[in-house]
SEFIFI-420593 format. One record per atom (N, C-alpha, C): residue in one letter; x, y, z; atom name; residue number from 1. Coordinates in Angstrom, 3 decimals. Last residue first. Layout:
REM SEFIFI-420593
marmi;c1;c2;c3;rodren;baba
a;X;Y;Z;CA;NUM $
...
This chain:
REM SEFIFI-420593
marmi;c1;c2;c3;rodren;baba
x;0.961;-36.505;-1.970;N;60 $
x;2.010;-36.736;-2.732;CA;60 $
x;3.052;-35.769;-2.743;C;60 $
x;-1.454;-37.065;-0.434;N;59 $
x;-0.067;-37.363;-0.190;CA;59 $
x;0.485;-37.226;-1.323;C;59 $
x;-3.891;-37.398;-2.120;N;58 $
x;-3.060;-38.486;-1.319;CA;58 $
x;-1.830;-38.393;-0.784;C;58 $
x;-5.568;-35.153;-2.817;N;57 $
x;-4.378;-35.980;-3.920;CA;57 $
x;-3.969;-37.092;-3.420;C;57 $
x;-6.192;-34.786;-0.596;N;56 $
x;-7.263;-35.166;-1.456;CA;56 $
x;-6.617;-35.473;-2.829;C;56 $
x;-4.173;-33.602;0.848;N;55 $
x;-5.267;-34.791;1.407;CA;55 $
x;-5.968;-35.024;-0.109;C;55 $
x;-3.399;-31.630;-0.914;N;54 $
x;-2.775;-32.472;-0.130;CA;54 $
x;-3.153;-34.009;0.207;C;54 $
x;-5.671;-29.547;-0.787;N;53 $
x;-5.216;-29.917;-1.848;CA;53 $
x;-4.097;-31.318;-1.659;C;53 $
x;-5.297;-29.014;1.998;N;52 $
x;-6.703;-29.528;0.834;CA;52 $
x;-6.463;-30.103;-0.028;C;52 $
x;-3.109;-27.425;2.553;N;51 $
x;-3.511;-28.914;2.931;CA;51 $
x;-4.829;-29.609;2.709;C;51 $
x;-3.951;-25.372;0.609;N;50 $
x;-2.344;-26.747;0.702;CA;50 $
x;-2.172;-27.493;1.094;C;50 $
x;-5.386;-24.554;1.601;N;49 $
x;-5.744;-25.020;0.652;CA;49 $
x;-4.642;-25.545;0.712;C;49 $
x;-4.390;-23.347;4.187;N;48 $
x;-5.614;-24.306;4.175;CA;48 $
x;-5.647;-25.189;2.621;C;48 $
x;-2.217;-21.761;2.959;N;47 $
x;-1.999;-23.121;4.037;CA;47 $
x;-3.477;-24.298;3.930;C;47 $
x;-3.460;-19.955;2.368;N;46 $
x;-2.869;-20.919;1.670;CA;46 $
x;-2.746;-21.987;2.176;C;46 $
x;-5.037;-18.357;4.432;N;45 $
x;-5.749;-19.010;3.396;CA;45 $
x;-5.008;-20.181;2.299;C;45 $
x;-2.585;-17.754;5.794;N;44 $
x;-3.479;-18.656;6.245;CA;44 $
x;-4.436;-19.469;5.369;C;44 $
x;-2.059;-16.105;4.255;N;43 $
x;-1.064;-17.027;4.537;CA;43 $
x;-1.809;-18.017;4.922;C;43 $
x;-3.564;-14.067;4.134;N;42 $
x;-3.606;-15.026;2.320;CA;42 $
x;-2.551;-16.027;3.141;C;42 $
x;-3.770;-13.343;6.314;N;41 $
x;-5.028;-13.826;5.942;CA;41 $
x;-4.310;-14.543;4.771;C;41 $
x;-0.962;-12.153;6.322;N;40 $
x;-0.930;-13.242;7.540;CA;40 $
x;-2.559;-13.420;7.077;C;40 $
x;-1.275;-10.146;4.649;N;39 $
x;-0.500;-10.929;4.493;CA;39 $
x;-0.625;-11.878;5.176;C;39 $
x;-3.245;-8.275;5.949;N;38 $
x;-3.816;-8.879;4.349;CA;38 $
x;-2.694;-10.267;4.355;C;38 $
x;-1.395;-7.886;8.123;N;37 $
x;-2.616;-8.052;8.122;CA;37 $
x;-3.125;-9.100;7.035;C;37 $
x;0.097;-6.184;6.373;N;36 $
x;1.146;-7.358;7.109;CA;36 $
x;-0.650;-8.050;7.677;C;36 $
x;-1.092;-4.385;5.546;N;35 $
x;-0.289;-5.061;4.426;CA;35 $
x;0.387;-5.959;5.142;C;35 $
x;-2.248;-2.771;7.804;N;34 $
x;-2.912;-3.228;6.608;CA;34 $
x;-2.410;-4.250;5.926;C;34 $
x;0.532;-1.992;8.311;N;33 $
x;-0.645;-2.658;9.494;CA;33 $
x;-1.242;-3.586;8.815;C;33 $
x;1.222;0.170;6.636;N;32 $
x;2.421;-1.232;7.031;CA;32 $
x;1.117;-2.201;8.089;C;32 $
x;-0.902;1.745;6.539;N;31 $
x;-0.768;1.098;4.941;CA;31 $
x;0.262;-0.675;5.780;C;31 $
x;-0.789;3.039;8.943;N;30 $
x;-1.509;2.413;8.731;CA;30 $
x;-1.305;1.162;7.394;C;30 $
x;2.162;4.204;8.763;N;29 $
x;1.916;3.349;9.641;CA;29 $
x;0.409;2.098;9.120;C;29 $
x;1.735;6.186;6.670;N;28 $
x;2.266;5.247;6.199;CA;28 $
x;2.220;3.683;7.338;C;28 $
x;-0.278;7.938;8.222;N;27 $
x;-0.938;7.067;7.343;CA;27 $
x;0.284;6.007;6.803;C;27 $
x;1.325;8.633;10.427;N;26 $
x;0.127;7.610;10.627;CA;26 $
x;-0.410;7.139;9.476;C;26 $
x;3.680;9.546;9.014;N;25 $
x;3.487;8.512;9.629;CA;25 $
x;2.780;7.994;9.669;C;25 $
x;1.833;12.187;8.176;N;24 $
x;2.160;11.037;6.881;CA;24 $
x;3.110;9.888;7.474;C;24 $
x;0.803;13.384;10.407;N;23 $
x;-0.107;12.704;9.053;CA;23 $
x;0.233;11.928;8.144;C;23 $
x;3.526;14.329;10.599;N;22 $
x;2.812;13.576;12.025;CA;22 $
x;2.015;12.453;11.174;C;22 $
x;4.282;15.979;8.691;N;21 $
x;5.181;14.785;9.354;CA;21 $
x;4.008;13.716;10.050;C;21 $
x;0.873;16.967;6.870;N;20 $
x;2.363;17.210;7.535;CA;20 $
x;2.733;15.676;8.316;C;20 $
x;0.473;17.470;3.537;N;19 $
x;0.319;17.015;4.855;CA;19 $
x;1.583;16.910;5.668;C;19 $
x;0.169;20.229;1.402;N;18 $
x;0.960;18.926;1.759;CA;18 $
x;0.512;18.579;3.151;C;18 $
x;-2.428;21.274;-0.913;N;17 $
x;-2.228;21.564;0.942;CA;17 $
x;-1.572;20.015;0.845;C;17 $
x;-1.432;23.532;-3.594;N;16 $
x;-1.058;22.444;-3.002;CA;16 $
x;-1.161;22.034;-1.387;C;16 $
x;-0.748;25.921;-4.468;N;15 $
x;-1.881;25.501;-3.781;CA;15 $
x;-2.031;23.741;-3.595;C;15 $
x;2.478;25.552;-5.110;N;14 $
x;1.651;26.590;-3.688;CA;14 $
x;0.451;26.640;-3.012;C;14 $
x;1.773;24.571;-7.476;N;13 $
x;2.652;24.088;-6.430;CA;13 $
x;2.028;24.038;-5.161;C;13 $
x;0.939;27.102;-8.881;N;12 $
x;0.092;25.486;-8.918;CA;12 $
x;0.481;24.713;-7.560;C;12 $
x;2.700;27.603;-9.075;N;11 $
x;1.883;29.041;-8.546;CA;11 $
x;0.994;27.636;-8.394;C;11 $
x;4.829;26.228;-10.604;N;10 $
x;5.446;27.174;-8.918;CA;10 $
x;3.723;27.880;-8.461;C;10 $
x;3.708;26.400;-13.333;N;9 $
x;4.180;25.059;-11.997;CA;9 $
x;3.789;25.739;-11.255;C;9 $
x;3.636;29.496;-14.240;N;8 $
x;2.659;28.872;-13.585;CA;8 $
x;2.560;27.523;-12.571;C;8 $
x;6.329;29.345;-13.834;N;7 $
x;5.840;30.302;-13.470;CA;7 $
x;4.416;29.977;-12.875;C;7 $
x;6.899;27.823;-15.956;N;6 $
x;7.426;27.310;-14.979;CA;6 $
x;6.750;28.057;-14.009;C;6 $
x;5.857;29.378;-18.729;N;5 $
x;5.686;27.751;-18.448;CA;5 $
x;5.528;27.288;-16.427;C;5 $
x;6.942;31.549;-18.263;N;4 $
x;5.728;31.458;-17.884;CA;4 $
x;5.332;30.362;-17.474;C;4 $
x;9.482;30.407;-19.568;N;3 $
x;9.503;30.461;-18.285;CA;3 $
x;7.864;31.291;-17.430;C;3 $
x;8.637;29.552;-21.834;N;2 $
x;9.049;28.827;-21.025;CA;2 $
x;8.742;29.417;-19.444;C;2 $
x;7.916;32.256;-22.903;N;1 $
x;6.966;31.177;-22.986;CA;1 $
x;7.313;30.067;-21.985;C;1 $
């Protein structure tokens, strides 16, 4: 029973299409692009409001 268990994993496994080296740079490349991107917009977007928020308290 078990080891049918496992039998089937391994046969499941196999249809499995993994991507290869090349494909999973470019996409991890892309994700690091994306996420330093998104990062330098919410930076910017803070800043603005920090100095909104700033001015319109008075300085404090």
């Amino acid at each position: 029973m078990i080891s049918n268990f496992f039998n089937e994993i391994k046969s499941e496994l196999g249809k499995i299409s993994w991507i290869d080296k090349n494909e999973n740079i470019k996409s991890t490349a892309g994700v690091v692009v994306v996420t330093i991107i998104l990062g330098i917009i919410l930076l910017i977007i803070d800043l603005i409001f920090s100095s909104l928020t700033e001015f319109l308290l008075g300085g404090m």
